[in-house]
C-alpha positions in Angstrom: -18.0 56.3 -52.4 -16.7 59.0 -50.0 -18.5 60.6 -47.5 -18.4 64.3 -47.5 -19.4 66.6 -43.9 -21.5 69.7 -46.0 -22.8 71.7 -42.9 -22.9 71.5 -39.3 -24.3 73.3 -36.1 -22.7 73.6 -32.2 -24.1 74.9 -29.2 -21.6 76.3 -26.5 -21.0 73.7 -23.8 -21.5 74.3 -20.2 -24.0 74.7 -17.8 -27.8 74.9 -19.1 -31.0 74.9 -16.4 -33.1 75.9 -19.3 -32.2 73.3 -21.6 -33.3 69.9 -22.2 -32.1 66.8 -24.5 -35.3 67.6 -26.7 -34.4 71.5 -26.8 -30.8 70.5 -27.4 -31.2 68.1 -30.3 -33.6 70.2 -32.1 -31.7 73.6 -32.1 -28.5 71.8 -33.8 -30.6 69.6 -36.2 -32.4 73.1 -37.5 -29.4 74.6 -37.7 -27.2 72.0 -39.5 -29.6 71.4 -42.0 -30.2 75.4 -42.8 -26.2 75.8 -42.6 -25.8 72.8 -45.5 -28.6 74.5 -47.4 -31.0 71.1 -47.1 -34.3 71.0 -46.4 -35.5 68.6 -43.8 -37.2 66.3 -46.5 -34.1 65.8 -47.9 -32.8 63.9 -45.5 -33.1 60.0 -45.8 -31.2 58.9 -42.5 -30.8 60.2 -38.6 -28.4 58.8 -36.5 -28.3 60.2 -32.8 -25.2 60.3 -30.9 -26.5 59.8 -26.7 -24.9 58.1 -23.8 -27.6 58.8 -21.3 -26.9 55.8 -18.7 -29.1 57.9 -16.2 -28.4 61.5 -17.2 -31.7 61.9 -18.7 -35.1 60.4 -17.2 -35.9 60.4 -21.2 -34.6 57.6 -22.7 -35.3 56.1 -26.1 -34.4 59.7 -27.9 -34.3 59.3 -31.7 -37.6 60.2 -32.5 -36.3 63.3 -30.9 -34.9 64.9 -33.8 -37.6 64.4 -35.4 -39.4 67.6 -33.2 -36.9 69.8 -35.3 -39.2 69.8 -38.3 -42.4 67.9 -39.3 -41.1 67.1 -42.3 -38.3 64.6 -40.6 -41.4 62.7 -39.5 -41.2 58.9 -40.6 -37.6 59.5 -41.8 -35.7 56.8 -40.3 -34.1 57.5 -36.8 -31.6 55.2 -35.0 -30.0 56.2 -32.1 -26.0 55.2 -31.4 -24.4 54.2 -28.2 -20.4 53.8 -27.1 -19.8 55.0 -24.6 -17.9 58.3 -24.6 -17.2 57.5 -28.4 -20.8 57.5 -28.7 -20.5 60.7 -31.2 -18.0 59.3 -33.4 -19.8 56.0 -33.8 -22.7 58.0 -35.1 -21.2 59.4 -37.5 -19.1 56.4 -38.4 -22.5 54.7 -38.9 -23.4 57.9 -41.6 -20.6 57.3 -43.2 -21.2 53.8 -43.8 -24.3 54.8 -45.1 -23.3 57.2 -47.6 -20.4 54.6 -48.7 -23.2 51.8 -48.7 -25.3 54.0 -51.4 -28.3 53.7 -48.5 -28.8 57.5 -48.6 -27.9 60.5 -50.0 -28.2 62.9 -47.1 -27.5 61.8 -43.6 -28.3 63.9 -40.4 -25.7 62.7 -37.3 -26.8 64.7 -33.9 -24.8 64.2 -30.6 -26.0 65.3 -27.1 -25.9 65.1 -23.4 -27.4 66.9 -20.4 -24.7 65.9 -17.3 -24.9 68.7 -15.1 -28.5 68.4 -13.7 -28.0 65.2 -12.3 -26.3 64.8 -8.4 -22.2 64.3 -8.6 -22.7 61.4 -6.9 -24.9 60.1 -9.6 -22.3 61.3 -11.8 -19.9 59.1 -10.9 -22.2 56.1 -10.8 -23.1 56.9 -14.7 -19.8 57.4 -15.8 -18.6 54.0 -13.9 -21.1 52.3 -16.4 -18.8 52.8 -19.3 -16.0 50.6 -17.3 -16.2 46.4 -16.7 -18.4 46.8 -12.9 -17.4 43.0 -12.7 -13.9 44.9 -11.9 -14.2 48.0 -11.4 -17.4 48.8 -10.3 -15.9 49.8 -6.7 -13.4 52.3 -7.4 -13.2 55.5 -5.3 -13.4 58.3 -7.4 -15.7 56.8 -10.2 -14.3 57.0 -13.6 -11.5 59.4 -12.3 -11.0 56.4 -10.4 -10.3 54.3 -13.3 -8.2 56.4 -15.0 -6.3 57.4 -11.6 -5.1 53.5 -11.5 -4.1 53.8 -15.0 -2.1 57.0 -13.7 -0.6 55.6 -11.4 0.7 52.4 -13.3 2.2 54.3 -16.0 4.0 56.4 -13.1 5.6 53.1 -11.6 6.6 52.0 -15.1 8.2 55.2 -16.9 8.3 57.7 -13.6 6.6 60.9 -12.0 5.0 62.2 -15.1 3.1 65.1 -13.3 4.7 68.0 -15.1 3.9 66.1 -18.5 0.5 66.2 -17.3 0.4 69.6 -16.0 1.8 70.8 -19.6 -0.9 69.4 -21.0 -3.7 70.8 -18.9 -2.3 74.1 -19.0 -1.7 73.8 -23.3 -5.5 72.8 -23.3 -7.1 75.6 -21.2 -4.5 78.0 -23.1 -5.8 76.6 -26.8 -9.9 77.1 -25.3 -9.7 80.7 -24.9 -10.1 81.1 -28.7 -13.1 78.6 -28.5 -16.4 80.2 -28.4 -18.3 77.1 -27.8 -15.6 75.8 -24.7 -17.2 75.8 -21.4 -14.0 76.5 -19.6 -12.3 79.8 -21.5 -9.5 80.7 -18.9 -5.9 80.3 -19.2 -4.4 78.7 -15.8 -1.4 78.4 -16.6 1.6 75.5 -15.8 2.3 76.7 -12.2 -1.7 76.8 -11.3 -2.1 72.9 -13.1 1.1 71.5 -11.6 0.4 73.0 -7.8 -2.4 71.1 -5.2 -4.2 73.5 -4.0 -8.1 74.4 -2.3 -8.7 75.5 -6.0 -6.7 72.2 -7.7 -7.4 69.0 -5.3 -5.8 65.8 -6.1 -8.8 63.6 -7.0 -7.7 60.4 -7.5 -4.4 58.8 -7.5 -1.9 61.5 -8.8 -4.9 63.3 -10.7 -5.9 67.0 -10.0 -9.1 68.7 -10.7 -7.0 70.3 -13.8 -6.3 66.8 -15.0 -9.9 65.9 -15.7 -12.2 66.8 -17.9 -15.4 68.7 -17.2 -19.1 67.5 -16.9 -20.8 69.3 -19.5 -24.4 70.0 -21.5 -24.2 70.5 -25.2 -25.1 69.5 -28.8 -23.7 69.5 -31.8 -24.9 68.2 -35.4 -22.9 67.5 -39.4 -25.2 66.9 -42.5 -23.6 64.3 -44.4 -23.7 63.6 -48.3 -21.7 61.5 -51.1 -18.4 63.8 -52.6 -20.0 64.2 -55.7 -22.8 65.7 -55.3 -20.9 67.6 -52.1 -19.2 69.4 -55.3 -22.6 71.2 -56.2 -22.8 72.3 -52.1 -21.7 75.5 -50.3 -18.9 73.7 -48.5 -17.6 70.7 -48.4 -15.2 68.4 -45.8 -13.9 64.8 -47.4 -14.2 61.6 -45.0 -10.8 60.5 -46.6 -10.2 57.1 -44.4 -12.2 56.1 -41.3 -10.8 53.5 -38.2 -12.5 51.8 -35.2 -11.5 49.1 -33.4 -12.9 47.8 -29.9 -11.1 46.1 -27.3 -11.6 43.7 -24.1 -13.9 45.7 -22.0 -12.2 44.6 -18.5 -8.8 46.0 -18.2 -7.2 42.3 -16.7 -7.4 41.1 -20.3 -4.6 43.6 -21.7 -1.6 45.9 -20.9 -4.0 49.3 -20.3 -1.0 51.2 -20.1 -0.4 50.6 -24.4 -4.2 51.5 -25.9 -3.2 49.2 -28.3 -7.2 49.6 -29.2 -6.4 53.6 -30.4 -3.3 52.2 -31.9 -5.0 49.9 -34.3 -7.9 52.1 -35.2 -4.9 55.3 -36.1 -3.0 52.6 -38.7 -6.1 51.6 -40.1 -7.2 54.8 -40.6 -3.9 56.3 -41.5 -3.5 52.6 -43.8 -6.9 52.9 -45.8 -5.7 57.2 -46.7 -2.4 56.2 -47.3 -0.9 58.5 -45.2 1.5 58.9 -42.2 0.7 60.4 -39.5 3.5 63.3 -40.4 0.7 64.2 -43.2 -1.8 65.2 -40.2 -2.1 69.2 -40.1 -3.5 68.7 -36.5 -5.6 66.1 -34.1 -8.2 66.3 -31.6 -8.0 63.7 -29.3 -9.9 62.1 -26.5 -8.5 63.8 -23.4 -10.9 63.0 -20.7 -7.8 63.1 -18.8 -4.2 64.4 -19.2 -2.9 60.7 -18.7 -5.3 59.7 -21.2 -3.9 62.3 -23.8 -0.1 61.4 -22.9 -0.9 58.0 -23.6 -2.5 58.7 -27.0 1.0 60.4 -28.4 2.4 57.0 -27.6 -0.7 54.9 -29.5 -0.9 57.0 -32.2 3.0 56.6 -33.2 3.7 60.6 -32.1 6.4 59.1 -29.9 8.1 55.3 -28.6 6.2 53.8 -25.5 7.2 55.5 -22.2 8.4 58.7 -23.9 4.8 60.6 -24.9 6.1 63.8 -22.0 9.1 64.4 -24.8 5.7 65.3 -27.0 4.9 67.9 -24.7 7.8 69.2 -23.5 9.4 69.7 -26.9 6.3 71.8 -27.5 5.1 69.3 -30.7 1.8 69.7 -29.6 1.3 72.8 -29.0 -0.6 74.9 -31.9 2.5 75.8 -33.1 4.1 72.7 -33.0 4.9 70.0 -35.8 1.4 68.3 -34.8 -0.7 70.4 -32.8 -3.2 68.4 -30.5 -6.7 70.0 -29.5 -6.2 73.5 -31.0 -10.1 73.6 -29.7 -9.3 73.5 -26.2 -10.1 69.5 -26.0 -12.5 68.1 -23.5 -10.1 69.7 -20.9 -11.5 73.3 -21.6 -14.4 72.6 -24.0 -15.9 70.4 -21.9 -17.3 66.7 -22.2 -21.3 66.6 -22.8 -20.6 62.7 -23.8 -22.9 61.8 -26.7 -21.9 65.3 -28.6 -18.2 64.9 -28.0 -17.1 63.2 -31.0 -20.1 65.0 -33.2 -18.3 68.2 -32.1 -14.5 66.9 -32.9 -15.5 66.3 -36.3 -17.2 69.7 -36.9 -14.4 71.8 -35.1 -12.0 69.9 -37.3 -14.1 71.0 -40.6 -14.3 74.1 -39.2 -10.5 74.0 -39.4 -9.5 72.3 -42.6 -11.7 75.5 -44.7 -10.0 77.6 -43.0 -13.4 78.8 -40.7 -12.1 78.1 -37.2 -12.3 81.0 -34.6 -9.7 83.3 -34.5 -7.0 82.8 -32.7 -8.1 78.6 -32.9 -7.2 78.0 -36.6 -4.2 75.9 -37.6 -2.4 77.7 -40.3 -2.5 76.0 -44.0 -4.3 73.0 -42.4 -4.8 70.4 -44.6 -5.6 66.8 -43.1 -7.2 66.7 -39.9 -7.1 64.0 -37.8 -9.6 62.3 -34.8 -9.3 60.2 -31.8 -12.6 59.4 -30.4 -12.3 57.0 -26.8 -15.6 54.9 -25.1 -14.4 53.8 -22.0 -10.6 52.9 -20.7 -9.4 52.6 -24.3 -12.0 50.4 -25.1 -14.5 52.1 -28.0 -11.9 53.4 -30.4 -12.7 55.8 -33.4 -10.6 57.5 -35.9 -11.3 59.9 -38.6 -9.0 61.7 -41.3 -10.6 64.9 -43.0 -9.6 66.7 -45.7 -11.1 69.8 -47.8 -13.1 68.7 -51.2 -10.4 69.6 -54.0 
């Protein structure tokens, strides 16, 4: 039984004193469920999508959605947790229940409040979501981490810095059409490539322009079976699903392949029979430029070594043969961790019926695809969407 995504809700991330988790999660459950034309009765399953590791003194948060209406009370609630994949896996864990025949209508919330707690803090949080055994002293945090991985891919296949600028300045470009980005300013190559006051390295050859932002936000999909998503307003396909987990502690493989976001794209792309030159665009995890270069190489785009060719030839680009993060990615639109993936997979349905933003739709799209990262490569998620025929 497929899976079909029949309404949705997003806040704008950014920066939000007067919000809370609670305030958060209800606004996009109300909304999601009014936008799918559901009431909240309807509903037989609630998955919530949140990271916390310290963010939020409130932990234990699935009841939470149930504050959107009275009528959610007693429906069952179960919140999800991977890391920064934390949003995919809850709705990877809808989808299995639609497939399973468990429920007919599935709310799936992600969220995350970042930005009230100390950056020192931040740091420790987001070092959680790495093996501490290992890496639980790195300067820099999680930056850290991925600053090491930088730098090891630069010894192997060379200075890669202008790849990585391209991309930082492709992703800023792409969030000026987002309405719900947090960062909707076009810097430009020369501003991305160039340390500066304004663009510090931060760790290893990572600038501020290479990371991605810390971020408050929300974002919620109501999910049904495809046939009775026929009888519905709208309606996206779940046409094949992936995830595969690796090794938490980066000694046990070669960090430099993702051979974790590898496996989870041919499942995926296996279980839809499709190639990956069937893909009308991707949003993928780029918590860091590095981290998107190396994705073009896991997810087939180009050989090992050679993912800068991706950028340079302009492939990615929203004009290119497979445009990557037409929404501004996590670069621009920010990173509130448990509504990351939640909001890839409504941004891409937003795309695939033609209802993007202007200026952010892909022309003619018709297969959407998702990469969804916990950790170094570690919590791996893919998704392939398609319009209900």
């Amino acid at each position: 039984m497929t899976a079909s995504i029949v309404g949705w809700a997003h806040t704008p991330f950014g920066k939000f004193d007067m919000e809370t988790v609670e305030s958060l999660v209800t606004k996009v459950a109300s909304e999601a469920l009014a936008d799918a034309g559901i009431s909240a009765e309807d509903v037989d399953e609630i998955y919530l999508g949140h990271f916390n590791a310290g963010f939020s003194p409130q932990d234990f948060t699935a009841a939470l959605v149930l504050q959107a209406d009275p009528k959610l009370r007693f429906k069952p609630a179960t919140r999800v947790e991977n890391a920064c994949a934390t949003g995919s896996a809850a709705v990877h864990q809808g989808v299995k229940a639609i497939a399973a025949g468990a429920a007919k209508f599935v709310l799936v919330v992600g969220v995350e409040q970042m930005t009230r707690t100390p950056a020192p803090e931040i740091g420790r949080n987001l070092l959680r979501a790495s093996y501490l055994v290992e890496d639980g002293d790195t300067p820099a945090g999680f930056a850290g981490v991925f600053g090491k991985i930088a730098q090891g891919y630069f010894q192997k296949y060379g200075d890669q810095s202008d790849a990585l600028a391209m991309i930082a300045a492709k992703n800023h470009k792409n969030g000026v059409a987002n309405p719900y980005a947090q960062m909707r300013k076009d810097f430009g190559y020369e501003f991305c490539r160039s340390e500066s006051e304004k663009n510090p390295f931060v760790a290893g050859p990572l600038k501020r322009t290479d990371c991605s932002l810390v971020s408050d936000g929300a974002a919620a999909l109501v999910l049904t079976d495809s046939e009775t998503a026929k009888s519905m307003g709208k309606a996206v396909n779940v046409k094949a699903t992936g995830h595969a987990q690796d090794f938490l502690p980066m000694s046990k493989r070669d960090i430099l392949n993702f051979d974790g976001c590898s496996v989870a794209w041919q499942r995926a792309l296996k279980s839809a029979g499709a190639q990956l030159s069937d893909l009308s665009f991707v949003e993928t995890h780029d918590c860091f430029t590095i981290a998107e270069l190396i994705e073009y190489e896991a997810m087939g785009l180009t050989p090992k070594g050679q993912g800068a060719r991706a950028i340079k030839e302009g492939w990615t680009e929203k004009t290119g043969k497979l445009p990557i993060n037409p929404s501004g990615g996590l670069k621009a639109k920010g990173h509130p961790i448990g509504a990351t993936g939640v909001s890839m997979h409504v941004l891409s349905a937003m795309q695939l019926l033609g209802q993007a933003p202007e200026g952010m739709q892909i022309k003619n799209a018709k297969l959407g695809g998702i990469f969804n990262m916990g950790g170094a490569a570690v919590a791996n998620y893919v998704t392939l969407l398609e319009p209900a025929k």
